[in-house]
C-alpha positions in Angstrom: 0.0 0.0 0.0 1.3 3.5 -1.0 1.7 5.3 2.1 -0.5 8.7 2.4 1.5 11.9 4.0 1.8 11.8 7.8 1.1 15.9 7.0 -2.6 15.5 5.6 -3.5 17.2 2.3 -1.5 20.2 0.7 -3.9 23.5 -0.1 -3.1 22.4 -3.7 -5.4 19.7 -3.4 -8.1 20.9 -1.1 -9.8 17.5 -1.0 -13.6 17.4 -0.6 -13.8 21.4 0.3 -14.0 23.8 -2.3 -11.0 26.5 -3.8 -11.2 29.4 -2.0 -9.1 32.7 -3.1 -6.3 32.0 -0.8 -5.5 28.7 -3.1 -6.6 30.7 -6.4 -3.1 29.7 -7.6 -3.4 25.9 -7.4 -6.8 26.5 -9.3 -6.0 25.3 -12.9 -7.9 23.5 -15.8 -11.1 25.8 -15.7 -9.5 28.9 -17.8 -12.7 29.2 -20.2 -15.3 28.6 -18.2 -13.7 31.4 -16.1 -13.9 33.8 -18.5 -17.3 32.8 -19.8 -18.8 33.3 -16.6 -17.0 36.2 -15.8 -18.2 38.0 -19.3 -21.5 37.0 -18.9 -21.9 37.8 -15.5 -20.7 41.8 -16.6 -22.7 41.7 -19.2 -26.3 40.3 -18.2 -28.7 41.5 -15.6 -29.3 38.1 -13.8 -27.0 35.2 -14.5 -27.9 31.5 -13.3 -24.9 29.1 -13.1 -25.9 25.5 -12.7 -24.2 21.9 -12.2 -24.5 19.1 -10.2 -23.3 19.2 -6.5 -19.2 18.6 -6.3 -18.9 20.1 -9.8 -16.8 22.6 -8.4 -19.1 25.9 -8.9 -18.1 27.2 -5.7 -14.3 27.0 -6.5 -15.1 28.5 -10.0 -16.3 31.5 -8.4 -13.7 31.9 -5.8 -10.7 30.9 -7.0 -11.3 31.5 -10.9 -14.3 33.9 -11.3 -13.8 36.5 -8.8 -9.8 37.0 -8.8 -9.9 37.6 -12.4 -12.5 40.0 -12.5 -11.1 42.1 -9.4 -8.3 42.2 -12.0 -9.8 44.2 -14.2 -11.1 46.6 -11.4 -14.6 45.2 -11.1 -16.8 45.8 -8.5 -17.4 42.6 -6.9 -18.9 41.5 -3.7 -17.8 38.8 -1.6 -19.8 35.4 -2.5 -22.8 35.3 -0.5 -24.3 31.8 1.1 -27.4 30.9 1.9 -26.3 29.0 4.9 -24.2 31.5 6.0 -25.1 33.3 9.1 -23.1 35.2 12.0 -21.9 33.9 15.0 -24.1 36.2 16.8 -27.2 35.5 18.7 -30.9 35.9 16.7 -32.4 36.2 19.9 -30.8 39.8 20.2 -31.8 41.3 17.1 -35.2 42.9 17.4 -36.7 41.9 13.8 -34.3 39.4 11.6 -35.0 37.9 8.3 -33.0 34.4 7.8 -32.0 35.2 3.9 -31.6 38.6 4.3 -29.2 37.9 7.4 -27.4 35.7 5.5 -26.8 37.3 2.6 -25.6 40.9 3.9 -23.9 39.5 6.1 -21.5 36.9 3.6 -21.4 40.6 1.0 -20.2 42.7 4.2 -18.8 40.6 7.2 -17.8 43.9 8.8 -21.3 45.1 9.8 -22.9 44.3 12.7 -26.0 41.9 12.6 -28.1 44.7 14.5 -27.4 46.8 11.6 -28.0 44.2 8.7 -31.2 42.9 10.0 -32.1 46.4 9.9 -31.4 47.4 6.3 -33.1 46.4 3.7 -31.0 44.6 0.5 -31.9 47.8 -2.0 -30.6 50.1 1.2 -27.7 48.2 1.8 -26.2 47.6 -1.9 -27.0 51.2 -2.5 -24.3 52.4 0.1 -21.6 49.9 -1.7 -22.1 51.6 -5.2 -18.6 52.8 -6.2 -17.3 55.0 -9.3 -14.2 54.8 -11.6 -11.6 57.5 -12.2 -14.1 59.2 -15.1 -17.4 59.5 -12.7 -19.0 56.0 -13.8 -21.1 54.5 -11.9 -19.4 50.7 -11.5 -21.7 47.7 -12.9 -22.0 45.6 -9.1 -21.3 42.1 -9.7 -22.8 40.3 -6.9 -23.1 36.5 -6.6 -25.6 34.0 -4.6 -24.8 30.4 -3.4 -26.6 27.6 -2.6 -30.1 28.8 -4.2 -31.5 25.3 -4.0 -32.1 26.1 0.1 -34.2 29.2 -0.8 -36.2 27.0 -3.2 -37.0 24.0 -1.1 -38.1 26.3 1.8 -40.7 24.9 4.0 -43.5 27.1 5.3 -41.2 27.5 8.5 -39.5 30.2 6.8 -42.4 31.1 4.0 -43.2 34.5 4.9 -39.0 35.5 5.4 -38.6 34.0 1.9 -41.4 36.0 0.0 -40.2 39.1 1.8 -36.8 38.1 0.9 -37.5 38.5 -3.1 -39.5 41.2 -2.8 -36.6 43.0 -1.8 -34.5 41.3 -4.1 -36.8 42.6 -6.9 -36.9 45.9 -5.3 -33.4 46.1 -5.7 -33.0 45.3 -9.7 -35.5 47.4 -11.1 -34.0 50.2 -8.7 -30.5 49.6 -9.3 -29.9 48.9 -13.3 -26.1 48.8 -12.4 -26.5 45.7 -10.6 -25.6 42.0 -12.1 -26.9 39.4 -9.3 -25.4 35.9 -10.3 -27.2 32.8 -8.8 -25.8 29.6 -8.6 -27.9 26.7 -8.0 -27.5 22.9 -8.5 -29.0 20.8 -11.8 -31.8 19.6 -10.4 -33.2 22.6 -9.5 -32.6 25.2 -12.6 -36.1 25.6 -13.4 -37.4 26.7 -10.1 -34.1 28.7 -10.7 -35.4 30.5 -14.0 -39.0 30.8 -12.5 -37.3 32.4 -9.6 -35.3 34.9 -12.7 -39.1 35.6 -13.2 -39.7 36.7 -9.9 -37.3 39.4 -9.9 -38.8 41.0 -13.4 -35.4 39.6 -15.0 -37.0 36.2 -17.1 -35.4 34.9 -19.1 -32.2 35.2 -17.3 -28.6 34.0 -19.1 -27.9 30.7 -18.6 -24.4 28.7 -17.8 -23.7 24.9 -17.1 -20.8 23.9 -15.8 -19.4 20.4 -16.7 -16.9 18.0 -15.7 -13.5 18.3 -16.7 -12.0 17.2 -19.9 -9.2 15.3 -19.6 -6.9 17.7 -21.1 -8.1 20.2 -18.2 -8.2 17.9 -15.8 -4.5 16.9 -16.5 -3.4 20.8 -15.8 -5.3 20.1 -12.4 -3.2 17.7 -11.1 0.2 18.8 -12.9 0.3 22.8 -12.6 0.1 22.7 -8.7 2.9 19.9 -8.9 4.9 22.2 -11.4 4.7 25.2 -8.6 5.9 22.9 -5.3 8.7 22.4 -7.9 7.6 18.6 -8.4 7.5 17.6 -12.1 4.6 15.2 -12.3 3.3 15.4 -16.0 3.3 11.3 -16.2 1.7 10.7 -12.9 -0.7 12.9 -13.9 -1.9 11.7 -17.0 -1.7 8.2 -15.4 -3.8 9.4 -13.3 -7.0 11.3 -14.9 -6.4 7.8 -17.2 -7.4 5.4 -14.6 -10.1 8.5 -13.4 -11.7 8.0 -17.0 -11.5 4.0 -17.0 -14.4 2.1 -16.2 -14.6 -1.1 -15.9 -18.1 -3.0 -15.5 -18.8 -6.5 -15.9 -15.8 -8.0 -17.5 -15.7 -4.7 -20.3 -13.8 -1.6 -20.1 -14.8 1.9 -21.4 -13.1 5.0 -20.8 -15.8 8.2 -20.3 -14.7 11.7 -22.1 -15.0 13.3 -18.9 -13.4 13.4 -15.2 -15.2 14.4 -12.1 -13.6 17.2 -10.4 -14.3 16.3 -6.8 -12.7 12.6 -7.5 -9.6 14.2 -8.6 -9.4 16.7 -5.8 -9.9 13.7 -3.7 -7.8 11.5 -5.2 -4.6 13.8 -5.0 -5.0 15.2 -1.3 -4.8 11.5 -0.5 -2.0 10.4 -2.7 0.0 14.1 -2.4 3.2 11.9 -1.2 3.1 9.3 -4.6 2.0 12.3 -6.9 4.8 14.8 -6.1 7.5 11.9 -6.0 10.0 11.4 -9.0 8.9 8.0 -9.5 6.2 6.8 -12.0 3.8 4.7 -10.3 2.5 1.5 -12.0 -1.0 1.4 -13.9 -2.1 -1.6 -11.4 -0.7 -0.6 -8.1 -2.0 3.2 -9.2 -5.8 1.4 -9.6 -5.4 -1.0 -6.3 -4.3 3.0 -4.6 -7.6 4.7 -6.6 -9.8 2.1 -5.4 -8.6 2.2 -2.1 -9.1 5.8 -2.1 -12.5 5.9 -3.3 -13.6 3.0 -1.5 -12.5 4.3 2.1 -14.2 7.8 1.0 -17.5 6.4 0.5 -17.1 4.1 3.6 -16.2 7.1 5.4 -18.4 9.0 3.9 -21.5 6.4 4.6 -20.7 5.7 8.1 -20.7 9.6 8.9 -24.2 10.1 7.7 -25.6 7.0 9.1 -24.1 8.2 12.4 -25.9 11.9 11.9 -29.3 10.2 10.9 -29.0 7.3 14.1 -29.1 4.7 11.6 -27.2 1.4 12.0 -24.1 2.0 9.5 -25.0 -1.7 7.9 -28.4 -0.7 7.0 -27.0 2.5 4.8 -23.9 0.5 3.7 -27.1 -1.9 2.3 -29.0 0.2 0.9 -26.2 2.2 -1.1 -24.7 -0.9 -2.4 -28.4 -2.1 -3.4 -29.9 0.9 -4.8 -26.6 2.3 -6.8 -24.4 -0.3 -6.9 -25.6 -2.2 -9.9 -26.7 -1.0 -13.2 -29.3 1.3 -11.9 -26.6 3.8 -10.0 -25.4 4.3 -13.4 -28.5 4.4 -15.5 -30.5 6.1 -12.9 -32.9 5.6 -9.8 -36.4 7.4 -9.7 -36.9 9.8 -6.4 -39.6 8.1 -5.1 -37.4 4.3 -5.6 -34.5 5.5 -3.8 -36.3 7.0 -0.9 -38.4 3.8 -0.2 -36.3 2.3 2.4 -34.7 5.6 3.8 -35.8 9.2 4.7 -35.2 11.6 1.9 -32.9 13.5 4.5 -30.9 10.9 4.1 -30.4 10.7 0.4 -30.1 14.6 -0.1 -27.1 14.0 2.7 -25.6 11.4 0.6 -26.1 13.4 -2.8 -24.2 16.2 -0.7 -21.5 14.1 0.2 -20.4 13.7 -3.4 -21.4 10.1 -3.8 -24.7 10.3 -5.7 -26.4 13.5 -8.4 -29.6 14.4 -8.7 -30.6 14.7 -12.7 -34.5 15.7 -14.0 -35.1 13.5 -17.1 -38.7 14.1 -18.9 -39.6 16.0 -15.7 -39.1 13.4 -13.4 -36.1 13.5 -10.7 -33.8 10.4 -10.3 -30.6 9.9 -8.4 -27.7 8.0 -10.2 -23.9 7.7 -8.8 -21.6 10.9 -8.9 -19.4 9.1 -11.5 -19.5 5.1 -13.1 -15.7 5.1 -11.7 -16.8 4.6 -8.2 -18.6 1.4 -9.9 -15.8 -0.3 -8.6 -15.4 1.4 -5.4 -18.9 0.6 -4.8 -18.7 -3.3 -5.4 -15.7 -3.3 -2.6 -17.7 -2.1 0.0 -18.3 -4.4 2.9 -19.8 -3.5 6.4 -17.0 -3.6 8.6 -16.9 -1.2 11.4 -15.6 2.1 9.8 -14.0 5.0 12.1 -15.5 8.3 11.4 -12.8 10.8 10.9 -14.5 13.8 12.1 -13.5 17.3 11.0 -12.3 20.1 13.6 -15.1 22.4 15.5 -15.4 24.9 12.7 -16.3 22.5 9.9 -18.7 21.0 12.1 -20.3 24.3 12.9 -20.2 24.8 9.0 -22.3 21.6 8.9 -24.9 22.4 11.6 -25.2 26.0 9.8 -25.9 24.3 6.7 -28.5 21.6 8.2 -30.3 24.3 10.0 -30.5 26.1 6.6 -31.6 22.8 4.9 -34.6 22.8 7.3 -33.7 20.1 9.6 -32.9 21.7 13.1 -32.6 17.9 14.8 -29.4 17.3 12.8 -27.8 20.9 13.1 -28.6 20.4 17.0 -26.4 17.3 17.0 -23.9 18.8 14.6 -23.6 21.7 17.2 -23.0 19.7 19.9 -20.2 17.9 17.9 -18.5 20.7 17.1 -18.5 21.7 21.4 -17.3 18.1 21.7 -14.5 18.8 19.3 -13.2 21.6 21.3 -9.7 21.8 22.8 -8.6 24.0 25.5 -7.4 26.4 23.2 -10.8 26.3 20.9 -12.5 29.0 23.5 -13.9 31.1 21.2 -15.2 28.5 18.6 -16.5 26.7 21.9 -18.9 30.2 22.5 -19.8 30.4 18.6 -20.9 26.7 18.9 -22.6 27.2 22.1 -24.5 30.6 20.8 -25.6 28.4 17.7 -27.0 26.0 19.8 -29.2 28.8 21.7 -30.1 30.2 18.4 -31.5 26.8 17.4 -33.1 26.4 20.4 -35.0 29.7 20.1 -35.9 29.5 16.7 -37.9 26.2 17.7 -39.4 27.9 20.2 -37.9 26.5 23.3 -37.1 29.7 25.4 -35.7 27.8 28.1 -33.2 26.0 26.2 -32.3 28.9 24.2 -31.5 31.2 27.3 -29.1 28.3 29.2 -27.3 28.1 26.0 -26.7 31.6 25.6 -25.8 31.6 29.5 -23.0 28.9 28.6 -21.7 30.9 25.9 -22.0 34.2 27.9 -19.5 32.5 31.0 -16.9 31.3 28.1 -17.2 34.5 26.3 -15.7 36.1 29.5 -13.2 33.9 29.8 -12.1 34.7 26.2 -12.8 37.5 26.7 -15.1 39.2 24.6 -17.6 41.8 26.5 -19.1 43.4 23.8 -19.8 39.0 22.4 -21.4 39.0 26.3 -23.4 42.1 25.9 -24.9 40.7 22.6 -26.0 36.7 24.6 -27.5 39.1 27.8 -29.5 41.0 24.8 -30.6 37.7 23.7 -31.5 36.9 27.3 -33.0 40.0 27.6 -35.3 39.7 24.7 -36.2 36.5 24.7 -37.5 37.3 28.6 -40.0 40.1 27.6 -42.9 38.0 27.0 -42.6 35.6 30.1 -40.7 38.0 32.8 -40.0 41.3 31.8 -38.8 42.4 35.4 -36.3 39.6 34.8 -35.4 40.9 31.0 -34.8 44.7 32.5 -32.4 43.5 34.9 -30.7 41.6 31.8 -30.8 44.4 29.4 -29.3 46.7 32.0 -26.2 44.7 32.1 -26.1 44.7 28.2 -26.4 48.2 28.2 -23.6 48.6 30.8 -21.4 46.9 28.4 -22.4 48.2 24.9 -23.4 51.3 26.5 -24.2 52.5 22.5 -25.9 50.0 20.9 -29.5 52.0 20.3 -31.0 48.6 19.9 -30.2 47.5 23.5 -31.8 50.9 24.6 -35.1 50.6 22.9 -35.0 46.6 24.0 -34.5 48.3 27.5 -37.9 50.4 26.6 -39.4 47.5 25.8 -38.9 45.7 29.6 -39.6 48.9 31.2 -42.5 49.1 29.8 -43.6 45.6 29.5 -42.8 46.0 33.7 -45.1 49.1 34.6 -42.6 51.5 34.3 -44.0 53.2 31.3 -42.1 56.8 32.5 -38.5 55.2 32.0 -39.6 53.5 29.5 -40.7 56.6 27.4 -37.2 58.3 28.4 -35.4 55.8 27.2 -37.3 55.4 23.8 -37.0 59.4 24.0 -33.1 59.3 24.2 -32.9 57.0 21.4 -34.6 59.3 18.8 -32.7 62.0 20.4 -30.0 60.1 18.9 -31.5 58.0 16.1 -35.1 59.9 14.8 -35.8 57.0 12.2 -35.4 54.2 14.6 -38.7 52.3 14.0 -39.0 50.2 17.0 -38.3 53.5 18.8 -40.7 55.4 16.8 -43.3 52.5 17.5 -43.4 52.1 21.0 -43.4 55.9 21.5 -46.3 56.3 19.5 -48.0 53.3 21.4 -47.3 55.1 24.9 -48.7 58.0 23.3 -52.1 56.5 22.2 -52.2 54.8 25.9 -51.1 58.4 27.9 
């Protein structure tokens, strides 16, 4: 067996995680479709870019995209996420919108939550317009990821969503300088266009992105080699070779294509053999390929069956039953591959990189991510596989993303993961953790829950420290206290105050317990003092009109 570098993957080969601008210059074999994207995306009104999950959008954008627009001198905003949100608590913001949050907050990660939630997205981007050296007005070139999540929203979020692209659409008729670029998986370009529709931009410009061709995919693997000053042209094309070869019942076919996220995978975990001066053989290169592939999608398997409480054998089963035969290659129906498991369970497995989601004559089926994990596939047996969990952060990456995928159980358990993951020196991704888990809490409506979280965090936060981070969790205290105890919440709020002495939006939640308490005289001086300060504050401006109408 080839033996894989005691020092884990190189940034060259990120692995399973996508390019990000600080590797933009291992990022090699996509120079068209950069530059197709980027012209189109100056160029159009509303761009949707579309491909299957592990195509490698997100690095296209990142590490291709964006670095050669900024270039030029464009005006481009950082990528915005769906999923993304602050560490910051939602129980301390006095009105919040879950896309808007997200989105302001991944284009300007500066600001302050209290001052994005409070903003609409027309308001915001119009403070970030910028001019060149003639007096132009600057085309904005801003990007959205992970669209899919705003499309599949439940009626949890409903009313945050429609409110959401009414500002959206606000924003592009006002604003003929800005080109918003959404990215969204295969499966899901129509509601995609229809959602183009939605913000008076139909029919928007359209761009698929592909596998590799082997000729690309060969600069992949060779140009990062070149610049550790490894020469590694023949293990290269070995390589993508054996990536294109499939063999399947006793014949051999080789596809035109090669799956980005199997080569990125691939070369993190063979970095030592790849940047060696030695050619590896075609059959000990396959046996190492295999092995790779085969302990991904064990690992991978084992992880999700462990997120979902299922017994790891009944997944393995399943996996190797539905999509291990012809079928995974041809194609499963929806409805067939979610017979003998939740569907939260095959979206986790299509967003592991193992399966893709494809619509054919309307209908959606499920086949595997690439026919060279056939092989792979057929080798996987249900011996007890250790889960190689990542560090706190990714985990919290994970429970952001599950929370955004509308399944708070799983983010809950991903949260307390990423706590369980913390070392002594981890303090501060200990309190983000911890806040997340309040913000969870409260969002499902368990008050309770939500404040001893934000307690928790509150005692680490000091012993970071971070007051101001404690000042925010005694807001959310505070706030979350007005309904059930508002003596309780004005004692809370004062100590906020006392450390972000001002933050208007502790003040008016101040007000707000005062008032809720009996003491409708402070309260009115306080909610006084804060227009004295601020005279469009709304909540302000609404509770002082309330006292009024009760003097």
């Amino acid at each position: 067996m080839i033996a894989q570098s005691p020092y884990g993957s190189p940034d060259a080969f990120p692995g399973g995680r996508a390019f990000d601008e600080s590797n933009r210059e291992d990022f090699h074999g996509r120079s068209a479709e950069t530059h197709l994207v980027a012209s189109m995306w100056e160029a159009n009104r509303l761009v949707v870019l579309h491909g299957k999950a592990g195509i490698g959008k997100t690095s296209l954008l990142c590490a291709g995209v964006i670095p050669t627009l900024q270039a030029t001198g464009a005006h481009v905003l950082p990528v915005a996420h769906i999923a993304h949100r602050p560490s910051f608590p939602v129980a301390a913001l006095s009105e919040h919108n879950v896309f808007r949050l997200a989105v302001l907050a991944s284009w300007y990660d500066r600001a302050s939550p209290v001052h994005i939630s409070e903003v609409t997205i027309g308001s915001f981007l119009r403070k970030q317009r910028r001019i060149d050296r003639f007096g132009h007005r600057l085309p904005m070139l801003a990007a959205i990821d992970g669209v899919e999540a705003l499309l599949r929203t439940s009626g949890r979020h409903g009313e945050h969503l429609r409110a959401f692209l009414d500002e959206l659409a606000a924003a592009m008729k006002e604003m003929p300088d800005l080109r918003l670029l959404l990215v969204v998986r295969d499966d899901m370009v129509g509601e995609a266009v229809d959602l183009a529709g939605r913000l008076g931009q139909a029919p928007p410009s359209i761009c698929s992105l592909g596998p590799l061709t082997p000729d690309a995919a060969r600069r992949a693997v060779e140009e990062p080699l070149k610049r550790a000053g490894r020469p590694g042209a023949a293990v290269a094309g070995a390589l993508v070779e054996d990536l294109r070869t499939v063999r399947m019942a006793g014949a051999v076919q080789r596809t035109g294509q090669v799956e980005p996220v199997l080569l990125q995978l691939v070369c993190a975990r063979l970095w030592e053999e790849l940047s060696g001066d030695t050619e590896i053989g075609a059959g000990r290169l396959r046996a190492e390929v295999n092995r790779v592939l085969r302990d991904f999608c064990a690992h991978s398997l084992a992880t999700i069956a462990a997120d979902q409480s299922m017994p790891p054998a009944t997944l393995f089963s399943w996996f190797r039953t539905v999509f291990g035969g012809p079928g995974g290659r041809a194609g499963v129906p929806a409805a067939r591959a979610c017979e003998d498991v939740p569907q939260a369970v095959v979206e986790a497995v299509q967003d592991a990189h193992l399966i893709r989601a494809r619509i054919r004559d309307g209908e959606r089926y499920f086949e595997l991510q690439h026919p060279r994990l056939i092989e792979p596939v057929e080798e996987l047996r249900e011996n007890a596989v250790p889960i190689r969990r990542p560090g706190p952060s990714a985990r919290l990456r994970q429970a952001r993303q599950a929370l955004s995928d509308g399944d708070p159980e799983l983010a809950r358990r991903h949260a307390e993961a990423a706590t369980r993951a913390c070392g002594a020196g981890d303090l501060r991704a200990l309190a983000d953790a911890t806040t997340f888990l309040g913000d969870i809490a409260y969002e499902r409506g368990d008050a309770e829950r939500a404040i001893a979280h934000y307690r928790d965090a509150a005692a680490i936060f000091e012993a970071v420290p971070d007051s101001a981070a404690v000042g925010w969790l005694l807001t959310g205290i505070g706030r979350i206290l007005l309904a059930s105890d508002p003596g309780k919440a004005v004692r809370q709020l004062q100590a906020a105050a006392g450390r972000l002495p001002h933050e208007l939006s502790i003040q008016t939640a101040l007000g707000q317990a005062l008032w809720r308490s009996g003491r409708t005289r402070a309260a009115r001086a306080v909610f006084e003092d804060v227009l004295g300060r601020d005279s469009t504050n709304r909540e302000a401006l609404t509770a002082k009109r309330a006292l009024s109408s009760i003097a």
